[in-house]
N, C-alpha and C positions, 0 to 999 in steps of 0.2 A: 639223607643227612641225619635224622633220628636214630636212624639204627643203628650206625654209625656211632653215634654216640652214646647209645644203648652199648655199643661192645666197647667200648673203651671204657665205659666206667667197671663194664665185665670182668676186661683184663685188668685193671687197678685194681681191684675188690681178690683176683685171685692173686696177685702177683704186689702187693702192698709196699717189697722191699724193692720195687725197679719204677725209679722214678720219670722212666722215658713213657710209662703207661700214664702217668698223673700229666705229664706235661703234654698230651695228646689231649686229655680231657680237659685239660685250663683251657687250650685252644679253641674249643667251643664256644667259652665265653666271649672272644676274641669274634666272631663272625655277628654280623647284624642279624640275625635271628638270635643270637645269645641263647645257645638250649642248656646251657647251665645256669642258674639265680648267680647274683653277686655275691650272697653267702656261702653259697658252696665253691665259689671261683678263689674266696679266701680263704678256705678251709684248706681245699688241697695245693694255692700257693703258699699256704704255714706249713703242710706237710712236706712238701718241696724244699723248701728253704729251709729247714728244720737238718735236711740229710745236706744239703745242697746250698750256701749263702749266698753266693753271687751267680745261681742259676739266669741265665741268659733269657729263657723263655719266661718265666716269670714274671723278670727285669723287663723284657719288653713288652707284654698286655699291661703291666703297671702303668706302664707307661704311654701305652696308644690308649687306655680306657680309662684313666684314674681311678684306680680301683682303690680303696680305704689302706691305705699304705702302713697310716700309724697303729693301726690294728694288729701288725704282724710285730 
């Protein structure tokens, strides 16, 4: 599962304009081992929602995890 998310933040990092790679890596956050912090889980759903307002995946860790909402 690490590595896993080792290559997804990969692909984000090379590919910054496709937001199906960022929404793979919010997903991490979303698993009970959490391999992303909460700060970086808002970082890349502001970068998300930034290209994307009513992104679905987002919308829904916001919502299974309450993640700091009025921060975005």
């Amino acid at each position: 599962m690490i590595t896993a998310c080792f290559h997804a933040k990969r692909a984000a990092e090379l590919s910054p304009e496709d937001i199906s790679f960022k929404e793979d890596l919010l997903l991490f956050y979303d698993l009970p081992e959490q391999l992303i912090s909460k700060e970086e889980a808002n970082k890349i759903a502001k970068e998300i929602l930034m290209i994307d307002p009513d992104n679905a995946t987002v919308k829904s860790i916001f919502k299974n995890n309450r993640l700091l909402m009025d921060h975005l």
